[in-house]
TORKOL-4160 file (C-alpha; in steps of 0.2 Angstrom, whole numbers, padded with zeros to 4 digits, m for minus):
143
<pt num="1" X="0000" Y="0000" Z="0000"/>
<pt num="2" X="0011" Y="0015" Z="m0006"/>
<pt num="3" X="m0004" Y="0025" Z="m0006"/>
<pt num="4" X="m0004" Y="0025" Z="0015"/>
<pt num="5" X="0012" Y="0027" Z="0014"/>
<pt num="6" X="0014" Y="0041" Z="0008"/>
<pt num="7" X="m0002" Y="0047" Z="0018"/>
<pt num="8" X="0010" Y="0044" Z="0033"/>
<pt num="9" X="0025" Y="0050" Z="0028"/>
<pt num="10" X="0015" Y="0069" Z="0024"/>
<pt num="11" X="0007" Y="0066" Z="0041"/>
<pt num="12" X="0024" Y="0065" Z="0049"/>
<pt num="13" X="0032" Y="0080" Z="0040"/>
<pt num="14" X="0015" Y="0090" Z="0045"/>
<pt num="15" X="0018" Y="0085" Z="0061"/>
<pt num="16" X="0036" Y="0092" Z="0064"/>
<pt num="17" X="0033" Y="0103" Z="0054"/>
<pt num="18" X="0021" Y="0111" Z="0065"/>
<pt num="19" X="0031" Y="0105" Z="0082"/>
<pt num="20" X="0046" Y="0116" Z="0073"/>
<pt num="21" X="0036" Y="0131" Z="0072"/>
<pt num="22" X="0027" Y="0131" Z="0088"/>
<pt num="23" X="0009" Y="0132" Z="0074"/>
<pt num="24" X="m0006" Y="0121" Z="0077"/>
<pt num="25" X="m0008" Y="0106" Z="0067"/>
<pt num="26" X="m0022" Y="0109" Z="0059"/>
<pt num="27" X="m0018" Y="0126" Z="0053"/>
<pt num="28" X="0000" Y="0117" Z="0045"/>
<pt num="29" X="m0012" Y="0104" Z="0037"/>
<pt num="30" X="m0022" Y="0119" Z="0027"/>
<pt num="31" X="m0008" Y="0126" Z="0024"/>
<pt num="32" X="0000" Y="0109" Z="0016"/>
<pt num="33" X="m0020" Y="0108" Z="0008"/>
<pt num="34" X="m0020" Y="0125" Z="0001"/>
<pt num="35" X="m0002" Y="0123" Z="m0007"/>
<pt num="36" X="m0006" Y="0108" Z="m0016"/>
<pt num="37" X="m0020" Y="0116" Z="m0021"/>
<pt num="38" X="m0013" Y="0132" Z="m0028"/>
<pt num="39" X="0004" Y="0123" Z="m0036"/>
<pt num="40" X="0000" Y="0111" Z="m0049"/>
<pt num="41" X="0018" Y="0102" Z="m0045"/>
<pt num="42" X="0014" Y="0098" Z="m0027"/>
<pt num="43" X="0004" Y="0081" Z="m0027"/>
<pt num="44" X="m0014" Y="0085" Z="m0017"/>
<pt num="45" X="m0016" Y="0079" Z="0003"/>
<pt num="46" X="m0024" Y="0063" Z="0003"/>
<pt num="47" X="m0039" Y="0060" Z="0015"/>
<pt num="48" X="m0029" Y="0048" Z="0025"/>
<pt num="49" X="m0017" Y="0059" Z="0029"/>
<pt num="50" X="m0028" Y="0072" Z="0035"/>
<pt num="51" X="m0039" Y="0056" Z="0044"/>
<pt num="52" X="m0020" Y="0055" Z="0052"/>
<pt num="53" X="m0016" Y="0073" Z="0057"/>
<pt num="54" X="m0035" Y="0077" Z="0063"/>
<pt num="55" X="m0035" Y="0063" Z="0072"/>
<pt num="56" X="m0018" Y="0065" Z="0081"/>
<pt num="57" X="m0023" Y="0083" Z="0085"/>
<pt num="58" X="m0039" Y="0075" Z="0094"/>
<pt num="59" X="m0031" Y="0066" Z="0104"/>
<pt num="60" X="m0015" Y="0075" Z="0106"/>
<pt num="61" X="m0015" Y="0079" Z="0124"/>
<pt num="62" X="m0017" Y="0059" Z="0129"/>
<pt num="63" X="m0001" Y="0053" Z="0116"/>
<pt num="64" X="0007" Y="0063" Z="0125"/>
<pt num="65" X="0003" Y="0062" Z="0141"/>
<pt num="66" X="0008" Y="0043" Z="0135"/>
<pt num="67" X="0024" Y="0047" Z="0128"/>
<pt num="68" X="0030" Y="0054" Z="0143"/>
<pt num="69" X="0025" Y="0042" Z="0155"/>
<pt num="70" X="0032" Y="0027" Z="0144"/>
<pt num="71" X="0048" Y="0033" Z="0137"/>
<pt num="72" X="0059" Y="0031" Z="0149"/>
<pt num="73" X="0074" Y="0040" Z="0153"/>
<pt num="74" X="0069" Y="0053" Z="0142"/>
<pt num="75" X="0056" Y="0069" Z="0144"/>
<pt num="76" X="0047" Y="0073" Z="0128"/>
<pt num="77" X="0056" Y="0092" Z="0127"/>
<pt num="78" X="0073" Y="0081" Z="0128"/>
<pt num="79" X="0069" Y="0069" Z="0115"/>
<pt num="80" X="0072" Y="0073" Z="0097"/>
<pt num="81" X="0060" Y="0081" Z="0086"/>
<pt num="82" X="0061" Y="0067" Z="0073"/>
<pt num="83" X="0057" Y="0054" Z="0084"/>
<pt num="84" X="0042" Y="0062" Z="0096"/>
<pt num="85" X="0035" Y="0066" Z="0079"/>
<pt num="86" X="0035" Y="0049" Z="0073"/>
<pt num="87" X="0029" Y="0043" Z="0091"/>
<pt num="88" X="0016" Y="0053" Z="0089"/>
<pt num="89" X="0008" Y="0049" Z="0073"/>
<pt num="90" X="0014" Y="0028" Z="0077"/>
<pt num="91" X="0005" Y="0031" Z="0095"/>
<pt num="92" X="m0013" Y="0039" Z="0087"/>
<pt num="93" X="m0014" Y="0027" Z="0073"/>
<pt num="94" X="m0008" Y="0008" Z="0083"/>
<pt num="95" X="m0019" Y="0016" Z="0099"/>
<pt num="96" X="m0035" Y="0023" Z="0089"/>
<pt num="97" X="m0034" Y="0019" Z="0071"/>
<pt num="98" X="m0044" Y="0000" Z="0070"/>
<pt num="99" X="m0041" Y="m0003" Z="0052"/>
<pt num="100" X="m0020" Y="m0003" Z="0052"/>
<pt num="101" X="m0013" Y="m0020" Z="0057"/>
<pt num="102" X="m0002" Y="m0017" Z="0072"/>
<pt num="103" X="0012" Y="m0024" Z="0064"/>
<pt num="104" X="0010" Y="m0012" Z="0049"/>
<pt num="105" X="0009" Y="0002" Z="0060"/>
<pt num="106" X="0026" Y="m0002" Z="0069"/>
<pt num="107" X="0036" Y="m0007" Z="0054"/>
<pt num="108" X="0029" Y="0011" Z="0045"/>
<pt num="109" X="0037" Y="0020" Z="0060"/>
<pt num="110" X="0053" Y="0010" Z="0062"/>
<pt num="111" X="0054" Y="0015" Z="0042"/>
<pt num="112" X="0053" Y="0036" Z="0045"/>
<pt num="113" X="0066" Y="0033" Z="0056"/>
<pt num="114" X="0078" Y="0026" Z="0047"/>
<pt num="115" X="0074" Y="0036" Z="0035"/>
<pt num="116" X="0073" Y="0054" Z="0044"/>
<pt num="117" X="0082" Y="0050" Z="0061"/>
<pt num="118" X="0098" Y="0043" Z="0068"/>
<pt num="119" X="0105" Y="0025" Z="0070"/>
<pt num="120" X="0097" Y="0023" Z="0088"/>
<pt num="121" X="0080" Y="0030" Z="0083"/>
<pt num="122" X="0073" Y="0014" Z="0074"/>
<pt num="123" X="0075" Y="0006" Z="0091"/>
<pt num="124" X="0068" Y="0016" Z="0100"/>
<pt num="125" X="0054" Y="0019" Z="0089"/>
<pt num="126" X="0050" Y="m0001" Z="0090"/>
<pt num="127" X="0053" Y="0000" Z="0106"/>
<pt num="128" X="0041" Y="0013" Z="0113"/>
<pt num="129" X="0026" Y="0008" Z="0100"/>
<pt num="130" X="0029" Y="m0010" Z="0106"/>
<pt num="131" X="0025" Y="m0004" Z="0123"/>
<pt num="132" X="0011" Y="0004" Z="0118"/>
<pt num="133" X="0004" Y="m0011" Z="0107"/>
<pt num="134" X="0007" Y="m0022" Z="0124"/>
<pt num="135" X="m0004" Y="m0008" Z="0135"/>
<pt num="136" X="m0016" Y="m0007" Z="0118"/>
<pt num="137" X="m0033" Y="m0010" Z="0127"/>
<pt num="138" X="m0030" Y="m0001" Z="0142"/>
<pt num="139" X="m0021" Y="0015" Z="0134"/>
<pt num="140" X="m0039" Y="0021" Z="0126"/>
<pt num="141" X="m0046" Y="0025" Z="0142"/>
<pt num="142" X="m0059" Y="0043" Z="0141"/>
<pt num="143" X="m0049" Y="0058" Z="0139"/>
């Protein structure tokens, strides 16, 4: 499924994107929408990758409240944009995206990190969102 994909990889890039500017998410996703509108080079924003970044900005607050309390040894200010980014996005789709296989989910993320982090990264990537797959039926409690 290239398609989702790519739907994730734009979802990740809207997401630092927005973390690197201090801007909300959903204005960086019109933004992205309007761009691709405007510029006949730029491919448009798929749906899933708005399904992604709305959803993420839902539920923002509770991944990462998560990521704090699961990564151990480090604080989400301390760890590195790349990888919150990615944790974010992994953590909203694995947690409250019923549709993506769990697997898919983590080998996606482990993926943006090799691609766009460093040499750790993967690892800890896998590592985290595994935590999260184990903790998966109590992790949706209401917000």
């Amino acid at each position: 499924m290239a398609a989702r994909n790519t739907a994730r990889k734009r979802a990740f890039q809207i997401l630092f994107e927005a973390d690197q500017r201090g801007a909300d998410v959903l204005t960086v996703l019109a933004d992205w929408v309007r761009h691709a509108r405007s510029d006949t080079r730029q491919p448009p924003v798929s749906e899933y990758t708005m399904e992604l970044v709305e959803g993420y900005e839902k539920h923002a607050s509770r991944i990462d409240e998560l990521i704090s309390q699961y990564a151990v040894g480090w604080t989400l200010d301390r760890m590195p944009v790349v990888d919150r980014n990615i944790l974010r996005l992994g953590a909203y789709e694995l947690v409250w995206v019923d549709g993506t296989p769990d697997a898919v989910v983590l080998d996606e993320a482990v993926q943006l990190a090799k691609e766009f982090s460093t040499d750790e990264s993967p690892a800890f990537v896998n590592g985290l969102l595994g935590r999260f797959k184990e903790l998966k039926p109590s992790l949706r409690r209401a917000e």
